[in-house]
C-alpha positions as CSV (number, residue, x, y, z in Angstrom):
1,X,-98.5,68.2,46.8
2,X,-97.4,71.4,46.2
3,X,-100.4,72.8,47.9
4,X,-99.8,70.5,50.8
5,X,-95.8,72.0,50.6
6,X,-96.7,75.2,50.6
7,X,-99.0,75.3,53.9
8,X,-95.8,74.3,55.7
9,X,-94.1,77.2,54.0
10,X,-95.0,80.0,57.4
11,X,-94.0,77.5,60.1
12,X,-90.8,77.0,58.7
13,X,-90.3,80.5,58.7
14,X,-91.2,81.2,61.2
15,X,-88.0,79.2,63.1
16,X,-85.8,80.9,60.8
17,X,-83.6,83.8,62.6
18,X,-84.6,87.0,61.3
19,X,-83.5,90.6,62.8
20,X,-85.2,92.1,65.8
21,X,-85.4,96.0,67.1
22,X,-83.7,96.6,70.1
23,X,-85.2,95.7,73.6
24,X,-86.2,98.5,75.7
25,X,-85.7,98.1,79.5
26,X,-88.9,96.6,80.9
27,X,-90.7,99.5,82.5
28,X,-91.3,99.4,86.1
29,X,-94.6,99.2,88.2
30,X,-96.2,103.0,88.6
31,X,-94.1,103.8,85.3
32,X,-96.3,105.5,83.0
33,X,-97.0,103.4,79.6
34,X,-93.4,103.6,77.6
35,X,-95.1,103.7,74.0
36,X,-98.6,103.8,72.0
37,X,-99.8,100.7,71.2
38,X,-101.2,101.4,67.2
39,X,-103.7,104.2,67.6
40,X,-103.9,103.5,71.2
41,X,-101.5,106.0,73.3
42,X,-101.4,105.2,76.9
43,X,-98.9,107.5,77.6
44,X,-100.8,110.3,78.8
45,X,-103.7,108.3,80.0
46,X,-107.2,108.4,78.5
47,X,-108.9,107.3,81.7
48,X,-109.8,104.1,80.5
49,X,-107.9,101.0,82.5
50,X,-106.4,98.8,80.1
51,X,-104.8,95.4,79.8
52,X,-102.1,95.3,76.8
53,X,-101.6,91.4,75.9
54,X,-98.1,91.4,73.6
55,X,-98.9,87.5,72.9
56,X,-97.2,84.9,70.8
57,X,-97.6,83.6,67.0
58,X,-100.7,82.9,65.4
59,X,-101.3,79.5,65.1
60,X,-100.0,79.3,69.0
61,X,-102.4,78.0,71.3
62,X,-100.7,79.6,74.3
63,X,-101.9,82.9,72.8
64,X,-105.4,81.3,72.0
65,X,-105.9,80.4,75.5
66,X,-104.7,84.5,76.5
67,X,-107.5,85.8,73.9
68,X,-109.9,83.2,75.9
69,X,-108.8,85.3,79.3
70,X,-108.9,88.1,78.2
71,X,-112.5,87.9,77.1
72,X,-113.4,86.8,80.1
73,X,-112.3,89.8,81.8
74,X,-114.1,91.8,79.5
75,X,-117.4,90.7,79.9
76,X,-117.1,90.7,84.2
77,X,-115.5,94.3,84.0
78,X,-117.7,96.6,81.4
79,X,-115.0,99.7,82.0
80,X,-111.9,97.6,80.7
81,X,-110.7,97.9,77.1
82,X,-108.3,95.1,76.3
83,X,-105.3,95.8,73.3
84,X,-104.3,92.6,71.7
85,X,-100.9,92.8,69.9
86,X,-99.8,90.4,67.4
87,X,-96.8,90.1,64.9
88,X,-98.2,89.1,62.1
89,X,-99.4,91.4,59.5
90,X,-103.2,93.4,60.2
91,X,-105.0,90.9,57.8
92,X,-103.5,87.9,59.0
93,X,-103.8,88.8,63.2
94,X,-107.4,90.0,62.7
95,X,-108.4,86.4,61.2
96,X,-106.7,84.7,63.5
97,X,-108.4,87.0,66.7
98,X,-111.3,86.3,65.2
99,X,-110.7,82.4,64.7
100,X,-109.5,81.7,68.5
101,X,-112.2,83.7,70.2
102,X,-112.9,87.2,68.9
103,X,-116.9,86.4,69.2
104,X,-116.0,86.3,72.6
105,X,-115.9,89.8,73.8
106,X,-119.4,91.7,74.4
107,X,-118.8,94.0,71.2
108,X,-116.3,95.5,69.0
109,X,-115.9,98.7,70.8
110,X,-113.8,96.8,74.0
111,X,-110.9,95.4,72.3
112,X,-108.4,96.7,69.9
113,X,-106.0,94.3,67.9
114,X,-102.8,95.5,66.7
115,X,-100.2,94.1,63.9
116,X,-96.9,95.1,65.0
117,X,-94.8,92.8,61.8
118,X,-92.0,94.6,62.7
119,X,-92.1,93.9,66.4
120,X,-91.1,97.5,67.8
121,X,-94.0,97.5,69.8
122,X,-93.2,94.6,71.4
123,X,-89.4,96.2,71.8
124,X,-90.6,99.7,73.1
125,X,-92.1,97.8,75.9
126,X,-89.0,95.4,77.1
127,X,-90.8,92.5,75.7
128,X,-87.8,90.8,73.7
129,X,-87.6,87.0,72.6
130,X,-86.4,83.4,73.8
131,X,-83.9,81.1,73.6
132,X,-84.0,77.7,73.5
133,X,-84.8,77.0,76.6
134,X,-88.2,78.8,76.6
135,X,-89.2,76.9,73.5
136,X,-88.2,73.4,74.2
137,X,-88.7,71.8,77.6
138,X,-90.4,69.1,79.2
139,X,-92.6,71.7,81.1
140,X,-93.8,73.1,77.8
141,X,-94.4,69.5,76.3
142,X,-96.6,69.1,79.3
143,X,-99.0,72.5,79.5
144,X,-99.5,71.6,75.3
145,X,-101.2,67.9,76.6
146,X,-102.7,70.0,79.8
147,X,-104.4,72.6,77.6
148,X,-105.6,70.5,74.5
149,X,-107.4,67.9,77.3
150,X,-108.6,71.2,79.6
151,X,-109.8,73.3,76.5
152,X,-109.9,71.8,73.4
153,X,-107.1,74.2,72.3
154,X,-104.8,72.6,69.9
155,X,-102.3,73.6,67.2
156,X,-103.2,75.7,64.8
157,X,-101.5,76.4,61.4
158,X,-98.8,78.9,61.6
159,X,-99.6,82.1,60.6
160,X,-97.3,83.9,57.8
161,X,-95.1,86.4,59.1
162,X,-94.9,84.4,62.7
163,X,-91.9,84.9,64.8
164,X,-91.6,81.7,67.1
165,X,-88.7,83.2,69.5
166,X,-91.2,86.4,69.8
167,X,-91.9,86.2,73.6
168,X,-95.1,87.3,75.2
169,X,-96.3,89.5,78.2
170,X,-98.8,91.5,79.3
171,X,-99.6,95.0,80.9
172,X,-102.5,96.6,83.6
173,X,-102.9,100.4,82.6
174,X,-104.8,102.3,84.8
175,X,-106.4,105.8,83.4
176,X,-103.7,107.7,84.4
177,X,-101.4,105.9,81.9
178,X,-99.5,104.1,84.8
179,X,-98.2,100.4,84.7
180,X,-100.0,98.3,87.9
181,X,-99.6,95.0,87.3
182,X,-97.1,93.5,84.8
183,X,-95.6,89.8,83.7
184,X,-93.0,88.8,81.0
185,X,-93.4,85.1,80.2
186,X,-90.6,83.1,81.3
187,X,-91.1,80.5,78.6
188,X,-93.5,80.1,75.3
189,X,-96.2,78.4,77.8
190,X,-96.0,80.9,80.9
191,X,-99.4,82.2,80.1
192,X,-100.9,85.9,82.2
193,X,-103.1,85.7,84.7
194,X,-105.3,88.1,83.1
195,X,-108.0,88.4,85.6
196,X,-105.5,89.4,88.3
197,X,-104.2,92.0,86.1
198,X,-107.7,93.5,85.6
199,X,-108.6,93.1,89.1
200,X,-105.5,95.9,89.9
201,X,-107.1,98.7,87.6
202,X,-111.1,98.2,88.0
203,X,-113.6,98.9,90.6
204,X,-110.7,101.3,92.6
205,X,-108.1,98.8,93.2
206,X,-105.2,100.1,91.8
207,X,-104.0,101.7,94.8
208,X,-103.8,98.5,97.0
209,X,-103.1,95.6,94.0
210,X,-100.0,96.5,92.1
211,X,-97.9,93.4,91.1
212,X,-94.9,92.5,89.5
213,X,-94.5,88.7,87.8
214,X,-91.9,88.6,85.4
């Protein structure tokens, strides 16, 4: 029983107010990238497009469906490296990238996956958290049924250190470090359309395909 208790133990937590750094302004399409991500700086540019995917909890299966995406992108487009930020700790995030579709991306050398446990990644980038209303809504219940019948993607167990309120976004670097695309999730379901983001930073398309859903 205890056992049983104790596998309950994150999920709880993980609803349970806790403090949060302070929001940056959401940077602007043609901004240059406000902050490294891990040992990835964009701020300069490294000539390498990018897509940064801020995503929620592990155990979500919003964010399990964004991994899926993101993999797709990264086998059609062989240039694009894909960061992966999670707020769990590093152990934790990198079993559950692996769990949820790591094997999915051509090798290890076109994704990067970052723990950010105290969230001021997430913060340096204007990507703050939600309120009720982006957690609990009819439109929510509905994309959980959509996605498990679609997909197969269900529930998973919380991982520890998960922040529910966390929201989620996600970024197209091009290799001059500048924001092309962006989108801030308006509620824990609003999922990125991660192939349009790639499709504004590869094959020369950043000049005509910037957008902006937020």
């Amino acid at each position: 029983m205890a056992s049983y208790l104790a596998s309950y133990v994150p999920a709880i937590k993980s609803i349970l107010p806790q403090s949060s750094p302070s929001v940056a302004a959401l940077p602007e399409i043609g901004d240059v990238a406000p902050a490294p991500v891990g040992s990835i700086d964009l701020t300069h540019g490294n000539g390498t497009p990018t897509l940064v995917a801020f995503v929620r909890h592990c155990g979500c299966p919003f964010a399990e469906k964004e991994v899926q995406l993101l993999a797709a992108e990264s086998r059609k487009h062989e240039k694009l490296h894909v960061v992966i930020v999670q707020h769990s700790d590093e152990a934790t995030s990198k079993q559950w990238f692996e769990d949820v579709g790591g094997k999915a991306f051509p090798d290890s050398t076109r994704y990067t996956v970052v723990a950010d446990p105290e969230r001021k990644t997430y913060a340096a980038w204007g990507v703050g958290s939600l309120g009720w209303a982006g957690m609990v809504n009819g439109d929510i219940l509905g994309a959980l049924k959509t996605l498990k019948e679609s997909d197969g993607i269900d529930m998973r167990p919380t991982g520890a250190g998960s922040y529910r309120w966390q929201n989620s976004g996600g970024f197209a670097i091009d290799g001059e470090g500048k924001i092309r695309w962006r989108k801030i999730a308006k509620d824990c379901s609003d999922v990125c359309d991660y192939a349009e983001a790639a499709n504004t930073i590869v094959d020369g398309k950043a000049s005509s395909q910037t957008q902006s859903r937020l």
